[in-house]
N, C-alpha and C positions, 0 to 999 in steps of 0.2 A: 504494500500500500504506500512505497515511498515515505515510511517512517521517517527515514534521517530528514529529508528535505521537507516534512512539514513539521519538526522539531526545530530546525534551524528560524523557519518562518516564524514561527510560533515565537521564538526568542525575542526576534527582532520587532514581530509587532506588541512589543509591550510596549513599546515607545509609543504608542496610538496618541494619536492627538487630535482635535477639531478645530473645524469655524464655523462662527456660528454667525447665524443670520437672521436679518430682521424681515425677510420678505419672505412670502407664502411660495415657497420654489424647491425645487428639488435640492435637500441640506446637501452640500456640499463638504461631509464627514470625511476626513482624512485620516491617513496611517502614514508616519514617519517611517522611513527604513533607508538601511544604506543601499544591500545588495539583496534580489530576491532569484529563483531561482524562475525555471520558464514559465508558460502557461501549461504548457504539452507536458515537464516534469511535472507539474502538483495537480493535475487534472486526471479524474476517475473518470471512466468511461461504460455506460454500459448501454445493452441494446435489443431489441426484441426479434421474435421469427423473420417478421416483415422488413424490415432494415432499418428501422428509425433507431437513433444514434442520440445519446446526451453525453455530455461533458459538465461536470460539477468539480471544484475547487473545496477547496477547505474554509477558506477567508470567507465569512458570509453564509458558507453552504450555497452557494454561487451555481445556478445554474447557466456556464458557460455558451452554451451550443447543444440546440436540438431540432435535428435534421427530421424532414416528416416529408412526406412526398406531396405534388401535385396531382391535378387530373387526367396530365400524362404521365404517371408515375416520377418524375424528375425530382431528386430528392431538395430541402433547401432550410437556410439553417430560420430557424422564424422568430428568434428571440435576440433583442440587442446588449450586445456589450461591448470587449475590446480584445484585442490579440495580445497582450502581456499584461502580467501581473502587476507592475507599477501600474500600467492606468486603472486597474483595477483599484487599487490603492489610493492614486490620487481623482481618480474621476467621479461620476455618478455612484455612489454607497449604494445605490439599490436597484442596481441593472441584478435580475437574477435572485435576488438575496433572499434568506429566511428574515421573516421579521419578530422580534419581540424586544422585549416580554409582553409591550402592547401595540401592537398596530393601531395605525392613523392618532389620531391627535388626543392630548388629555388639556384640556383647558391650563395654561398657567403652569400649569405642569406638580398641579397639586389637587390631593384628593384626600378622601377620610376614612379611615378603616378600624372597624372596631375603636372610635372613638380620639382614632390616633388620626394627626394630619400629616402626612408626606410630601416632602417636596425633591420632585424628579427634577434632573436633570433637563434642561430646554433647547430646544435645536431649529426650532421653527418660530423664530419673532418669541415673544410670549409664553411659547408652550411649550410642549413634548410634544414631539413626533416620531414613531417606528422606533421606538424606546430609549429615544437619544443620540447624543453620539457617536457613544459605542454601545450602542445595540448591538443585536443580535445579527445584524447586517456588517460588522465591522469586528464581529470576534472567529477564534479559529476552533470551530469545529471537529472533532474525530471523526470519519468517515470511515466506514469499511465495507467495501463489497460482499453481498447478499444474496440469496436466493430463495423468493417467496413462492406460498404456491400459486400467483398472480405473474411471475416474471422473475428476470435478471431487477436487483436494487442496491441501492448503497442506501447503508443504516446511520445517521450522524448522530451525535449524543454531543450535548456540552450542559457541564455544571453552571447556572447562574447564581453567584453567590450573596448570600445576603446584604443588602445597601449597595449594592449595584448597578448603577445609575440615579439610587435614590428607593429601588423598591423592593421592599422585606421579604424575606424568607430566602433559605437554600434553594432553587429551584432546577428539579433537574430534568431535562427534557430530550428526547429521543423522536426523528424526525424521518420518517423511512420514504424515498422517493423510490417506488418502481414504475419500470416500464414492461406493460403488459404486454400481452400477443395478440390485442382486442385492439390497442394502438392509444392507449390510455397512457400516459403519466399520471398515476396515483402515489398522494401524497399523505399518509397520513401522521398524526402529531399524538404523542404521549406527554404529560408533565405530570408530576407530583412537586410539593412543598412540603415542610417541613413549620412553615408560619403562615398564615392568612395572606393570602396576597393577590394579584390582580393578574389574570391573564390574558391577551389575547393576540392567538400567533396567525401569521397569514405568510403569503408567497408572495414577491413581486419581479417578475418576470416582466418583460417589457413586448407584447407580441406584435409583429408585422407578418400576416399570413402571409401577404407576396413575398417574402423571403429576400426582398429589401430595403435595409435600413435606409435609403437615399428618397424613397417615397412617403407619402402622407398615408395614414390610413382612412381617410376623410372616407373612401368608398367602402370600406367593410359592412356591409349590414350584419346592425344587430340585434338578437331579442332577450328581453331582460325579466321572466318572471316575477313582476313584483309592481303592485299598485298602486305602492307609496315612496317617500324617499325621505329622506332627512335634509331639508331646508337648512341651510349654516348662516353664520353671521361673517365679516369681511375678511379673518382670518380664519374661515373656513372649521371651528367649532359649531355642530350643531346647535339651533336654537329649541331644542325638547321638543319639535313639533313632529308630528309623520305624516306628512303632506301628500294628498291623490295627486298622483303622476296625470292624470285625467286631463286632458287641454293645455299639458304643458311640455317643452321642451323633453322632458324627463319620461314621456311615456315613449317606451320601449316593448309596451306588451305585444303590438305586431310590428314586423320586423321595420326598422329604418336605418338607412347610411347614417352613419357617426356625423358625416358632416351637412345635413340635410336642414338639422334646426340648431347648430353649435354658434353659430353667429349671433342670434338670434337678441332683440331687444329685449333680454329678461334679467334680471337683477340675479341671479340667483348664476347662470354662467356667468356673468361679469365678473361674480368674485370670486370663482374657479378659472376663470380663461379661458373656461369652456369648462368639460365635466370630470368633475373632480369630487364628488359626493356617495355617500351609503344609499345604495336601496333596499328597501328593508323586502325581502322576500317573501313570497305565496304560501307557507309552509307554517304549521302549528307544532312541530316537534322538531329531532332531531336525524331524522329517517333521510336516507343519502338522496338527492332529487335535483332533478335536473333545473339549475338558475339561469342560465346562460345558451344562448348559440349565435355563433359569430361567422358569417361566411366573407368570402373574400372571392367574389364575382369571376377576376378574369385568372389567376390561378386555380378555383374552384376548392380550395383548401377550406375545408369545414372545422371550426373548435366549438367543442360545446362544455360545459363548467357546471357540472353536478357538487352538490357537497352537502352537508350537515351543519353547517353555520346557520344563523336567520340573518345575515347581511350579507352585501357584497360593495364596494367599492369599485366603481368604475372611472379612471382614468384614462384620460384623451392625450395623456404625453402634452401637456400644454405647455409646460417649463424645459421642455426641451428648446433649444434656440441656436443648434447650430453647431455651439462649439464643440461640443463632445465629437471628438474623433474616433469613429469607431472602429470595427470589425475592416477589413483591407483597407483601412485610411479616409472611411465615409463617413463625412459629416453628418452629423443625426439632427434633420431639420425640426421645429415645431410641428408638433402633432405625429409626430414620423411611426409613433409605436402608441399601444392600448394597454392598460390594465387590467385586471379582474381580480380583487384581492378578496376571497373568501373570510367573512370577519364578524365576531360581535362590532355594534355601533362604535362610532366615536364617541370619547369622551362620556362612556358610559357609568365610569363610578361618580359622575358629576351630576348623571340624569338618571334619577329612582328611578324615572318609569320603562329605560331601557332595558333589556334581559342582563342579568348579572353577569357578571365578570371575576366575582372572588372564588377562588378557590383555599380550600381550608386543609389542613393535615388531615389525612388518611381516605382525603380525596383525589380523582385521577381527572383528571383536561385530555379530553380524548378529540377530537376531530379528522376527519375524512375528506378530502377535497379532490376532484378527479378531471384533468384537464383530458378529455377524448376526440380526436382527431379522425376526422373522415376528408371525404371529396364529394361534391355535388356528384348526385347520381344521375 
């Protein structure tokens, strides 16, 4: 599993350091180091019957490259990031990444648990976002190659230790990505604690179905099972409300291009850039169910996004702008790539009437998220 070289990594990024920023944009969390070793050295590889291929990193639990075919069979890698580990390090923190211990935002970056008030660490203006940062997108992971009865997988585990950005308890969590022979990436998540704490992990992958990073995904139609959303205020904290998608920008219930109402005179993309919000999903339990289906018209690349969550955030890549030099040297324009981040709400230990978030000793954080790849038939 290249022991030595992610022992060496691991040394070096103790130096981890950030900047932090007052704009609602993709943090821009850094890792000091002198010398790192390749991508191709610290990159696990693994792959199904059909040929689809991922590469995953330690740093982040990084999903590097995941190659999925066309409607003429043509394989193509459909998630963005960078060809060496420094840009890994010094670029976007969350091309690819595992997130925690809480995904998207906590107001202020303070909340109240049993009594107690905690104050996280901040990375977005104000608040916490994707657990700070050094979250869980900026620390090094164990990985080790696996075999479920689902597929070829790599198993990651990392201890988050208590006062950890700010949030109590030992937490130790075990994050199993396989790739099935169905042409599934399934993801799913274990945690236990040891102290009452707050959990919520999620995946942020950055997807372009055309398989490239140099185009917009303005054309992907998408449909988004869920009839409400979470309305936020200018720095993108919800305002407690779950608003019908119903006459607005936000209804996704039958299919539309991403970029069809993103422009759109509404208060509510202004102060994402376009769509940058939780939808709260159709679903009264925990039962794995299809949220999501995303096509991509002229490669014909179908993703659909099942899971056991009751939210999802969807992300239109609107703090992309350019600079980020990506994968053979392409700039990654605005809008270029899409998210689907499977998630309890934002800022949910701040809103009672959100579904809970705490998890307590001799309790398990179990979640399933399944990213399934087809082709227009």
């Amino acid at each position: 599993m290249k022991n030595t070289l992610i022992v060496v990594i691991a040394v070096l990024l103790l130096s981890n350091c950030s900047k932090k920023s007052n704009e609602v944009s993709e943090q821009k969390d850094t890792v000091s180091v002198s010398t790192t070793p390749s991508l191709s050295a610290m990159a696990l590889d693994i792959k199904n019957k059909n040929g689809l291929k991922m590469k995953v990193i330690p740093l982040g639990g990084k999903i590097v490259s995941l190659q999925v075919p066309d409607k003429s069979g043509t394989f193509g890698d459909i998630v963005l990031g960078y060809d060496t580990i420094e840009q890994y390090i010094n670029g976007n923190p969350y091309f690819g990444a595992m997130i925690g211990r809480y995904g998207n935002r906590i107001a202020k970056g303070k909340f109240t648990l049993e009594g107690k008030e905690y104050q996280l660490a901040t990375n977005n203006g104000a608040n916490s976002l994707h657990g700070g940062p050094k979250g869980f997108h900026n620390v090094m992971w164990n990985l080790k190659p696996i075999t479920t009865a689902e597929g070829e997988a790599l198993e990651m585990t990392y201890l988050s230790a208590d006062g950890e950005e700010g949030f109590p308890g030992n937490l130790n969590v075990k994050v199993t990505y396989t790739l099935s022979d169905k042409n599934e990436l399934i993801i799913d998540y274990v945690a236990t604690t040891d102290k009452t704490t707050i959990v919520n992990l999620t995946h942020h992958s950055f997807f372009n179905l055309t398989g490239d990073g140099s185009k917009d995904v303005l054309g992907h139609e998408v449909t988004i099972h869920a009839d409400r959303f979470c309305p936020v205020d200018s720095s993108l904290i919800p305002l407690g409300e779950l608003k019908k998608v119903k006459g607005t920008p936000f209804d996704f219930t039958t299919p539309h291009t991403i970029g069809e109402r993103i422009d759109k005179e509404d208060q509510q993309l202004k102060y994402g850039k376009g769509y940058d919000h939780n939808w709260v999903l159709n679903k009264k339990d925990k039962s794995l169910t299809l949220a999501v289906k995303v096509t991509e018209p002229v490669s014909g690349r179908v993703m659909e996004v099942w899971t056991t969550e009751p939210g999802m955030q969807f992300y239109s890549g609107n703090f992309l702008d350019g600079t980020d030099k990506g994968k053979g040297g392409v700039h990654y324009p605005i809008r270029s790539a899409f998210c689907f981040e499977a998630q309890h709400f934002p800022d949910s230990p701040n809103q009672k009437d959100f579904p809970s978030v705490e998890l307590k000793p001799g309790e398990t954080y179990t979640q399933r998220t399944v990213y399934k790849f087809d082709v227009v038939k």
